[in-house]
C-alpha positions in Angstrom: 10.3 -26.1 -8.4 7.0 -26.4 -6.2 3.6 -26.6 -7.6 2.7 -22.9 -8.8 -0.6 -21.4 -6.8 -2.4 -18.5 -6.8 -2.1 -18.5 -2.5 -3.9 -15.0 -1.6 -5.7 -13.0 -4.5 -6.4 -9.6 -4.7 -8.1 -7.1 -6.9 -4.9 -6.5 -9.1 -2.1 -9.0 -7.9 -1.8 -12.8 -6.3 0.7 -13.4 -3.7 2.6 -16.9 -4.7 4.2 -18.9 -1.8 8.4 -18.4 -2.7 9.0 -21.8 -2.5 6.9 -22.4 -5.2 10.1 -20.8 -6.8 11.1 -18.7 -9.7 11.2 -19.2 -13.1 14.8 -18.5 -14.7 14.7 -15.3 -16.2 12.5 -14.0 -12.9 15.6 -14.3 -10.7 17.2 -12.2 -13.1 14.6 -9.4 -12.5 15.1 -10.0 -9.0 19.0 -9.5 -8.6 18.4 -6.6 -10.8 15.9 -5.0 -8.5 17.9 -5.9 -4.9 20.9 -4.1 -6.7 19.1 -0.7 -7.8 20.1 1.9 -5.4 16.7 4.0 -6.6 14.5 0.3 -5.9 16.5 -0.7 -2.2 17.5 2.8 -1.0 14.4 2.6 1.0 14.8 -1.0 2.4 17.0 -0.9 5.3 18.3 -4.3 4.8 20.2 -4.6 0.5 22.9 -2.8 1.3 25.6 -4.8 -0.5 25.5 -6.1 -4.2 23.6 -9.1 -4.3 23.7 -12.7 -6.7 21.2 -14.8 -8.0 22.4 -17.7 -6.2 22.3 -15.7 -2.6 18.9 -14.9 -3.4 18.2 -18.8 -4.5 19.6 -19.3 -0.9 17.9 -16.7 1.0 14.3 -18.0 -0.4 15.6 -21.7 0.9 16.4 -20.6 4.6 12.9 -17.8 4.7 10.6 -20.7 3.7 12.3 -24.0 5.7 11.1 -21.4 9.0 7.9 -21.7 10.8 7.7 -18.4 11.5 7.9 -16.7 8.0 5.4 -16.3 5.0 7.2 -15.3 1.8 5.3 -14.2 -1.1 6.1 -13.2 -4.8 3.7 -11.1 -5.9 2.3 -11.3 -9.6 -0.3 -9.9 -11.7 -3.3 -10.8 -11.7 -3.4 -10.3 -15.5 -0.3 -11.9 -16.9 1.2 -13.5 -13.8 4.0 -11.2 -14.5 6.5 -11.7 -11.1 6.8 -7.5 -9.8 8.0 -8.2 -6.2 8.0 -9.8 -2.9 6.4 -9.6 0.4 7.3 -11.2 3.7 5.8 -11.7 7.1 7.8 -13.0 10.0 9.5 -13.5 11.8 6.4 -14.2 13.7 6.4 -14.1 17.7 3.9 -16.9 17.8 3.9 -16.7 21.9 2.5 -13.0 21.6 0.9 -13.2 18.3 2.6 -10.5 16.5 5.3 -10.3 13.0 6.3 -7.8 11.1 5.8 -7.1 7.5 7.7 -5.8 4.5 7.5 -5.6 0.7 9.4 -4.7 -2.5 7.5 -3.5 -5.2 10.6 -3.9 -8.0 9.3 -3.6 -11.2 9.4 0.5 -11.3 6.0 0.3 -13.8 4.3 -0.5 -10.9 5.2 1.8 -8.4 3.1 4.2 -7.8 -0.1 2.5 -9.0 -1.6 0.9 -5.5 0.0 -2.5 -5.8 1.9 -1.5 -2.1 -1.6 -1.1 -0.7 -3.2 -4.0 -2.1 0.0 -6.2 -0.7 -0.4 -4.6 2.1 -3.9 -5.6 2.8 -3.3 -8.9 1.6 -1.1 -9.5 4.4 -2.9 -8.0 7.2 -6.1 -10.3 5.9 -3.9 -12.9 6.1 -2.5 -12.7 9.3 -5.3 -11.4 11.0 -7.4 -13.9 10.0 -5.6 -17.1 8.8 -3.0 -16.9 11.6 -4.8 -15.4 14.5 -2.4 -12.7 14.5 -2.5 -10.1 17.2 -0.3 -7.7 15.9 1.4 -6.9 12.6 3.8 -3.8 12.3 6.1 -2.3 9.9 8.7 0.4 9.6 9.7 2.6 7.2 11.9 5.4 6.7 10.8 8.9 7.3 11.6 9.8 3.6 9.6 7.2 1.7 6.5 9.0 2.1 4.6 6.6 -0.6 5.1 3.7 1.5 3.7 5.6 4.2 0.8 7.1 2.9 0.5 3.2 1.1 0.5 1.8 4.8 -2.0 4.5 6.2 -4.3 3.2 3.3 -4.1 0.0 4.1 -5.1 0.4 8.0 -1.5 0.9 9.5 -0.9 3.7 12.0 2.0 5.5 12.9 2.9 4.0 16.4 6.6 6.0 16.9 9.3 8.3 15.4 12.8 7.4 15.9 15.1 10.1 15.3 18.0 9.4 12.6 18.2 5.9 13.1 18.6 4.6 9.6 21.4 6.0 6.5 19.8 6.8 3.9 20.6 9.0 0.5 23.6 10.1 2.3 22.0 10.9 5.4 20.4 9.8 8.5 16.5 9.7 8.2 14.1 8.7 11.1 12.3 5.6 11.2 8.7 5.2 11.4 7.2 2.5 13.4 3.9 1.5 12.1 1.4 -0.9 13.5 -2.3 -2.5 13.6 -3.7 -4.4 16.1 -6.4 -7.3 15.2 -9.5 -5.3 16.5 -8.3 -2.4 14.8 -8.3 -4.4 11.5 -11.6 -6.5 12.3 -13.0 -3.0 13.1 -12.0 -1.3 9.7 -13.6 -4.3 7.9 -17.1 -3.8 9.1 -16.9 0.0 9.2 
């Protein structure tokens, strides 16, 4: 296991690099939340039952790439592990990545943890990777991760008619973006 750091800190939460690692019982918690239908109907990406051992395996490959940052995210309070956040892959030629994050404890849903991730990783790759752009998508049914994206600056960029399955049927997706002077902007507004 890595050395354990608090790597970006927030109001409520710290984002922890993953390959810092787990502690034992967390990866329990995790494989429990990747296989919740009511946690990853949202995703886009957990469709099939996952193990602990894939997920050991998936944080090995996401942090051995240059173009990734992959984040648990605690509490501030008890260091209690609640999720994960990634960036990447990032296009380092045009300075733009994605983002995503899974809030999967369900206490915590709901209580602005999204948002403060969420502007923890615009912060960070605005301004400790020079970033240009950072996006995310989300389907047109999880209206909290919407309205959590709004809060944090995102805007909605596109609509794209049933593109994804979800809850038995097709949803749109909804492609959501920042640029860097929008963000630097924000921040002194």
């Amino acid at each position: 296991m890595g050395i354990k750091r608090n790597f970006l800190i927030g109001e409520k939460v710290y984002l922890q690099s993953m390959d810092a690692g787990l502690y034992d019982n967390e990866y329990q918690d995790w494989v429990n939340w990747v296989n919740d239908d009511e946690i990853v109907d949202n995703t886009g990406t957990l469709y099939l039952p996952t193990t602990e051992e894939a997920l050991r395996d998936y944080i090995k490959v996401n942090t051995n790439k240059h173009n990734i940052a992959f984040f648990a995210i605690r509490l501030k309070e008890n260091n209690d592990f609640i999720g994960t956040t990634k960036i990447g892959p990032i296009d380092w030629v045009n300075r733009k990545a994605h983002y995503g994050r899974l809030i999967g404890n369900k206490s915590y849903i709901g209580k602005g943890i999204g948002t403060e991730v969420a502007r923890l990783i615009l912060g960070y790759g605005f301004k400790r990777l020079n970033l240009h752009w950072i996006g995310t998508g989300n389907f047109s049914n999880n209206i909290a991760s919407i309205k959590s994206n709004e809060k944090a600056g995102l805007k909605k960029l596109a609509v794209i008619p049933n593109q994804v399955w979800s809850n038995g049927k097709y949803v749109d997706r909804v492609i959501m973006g920042i640029t860097s002077e929008e963000y630097f902007d924000s921040q002194n507004s």
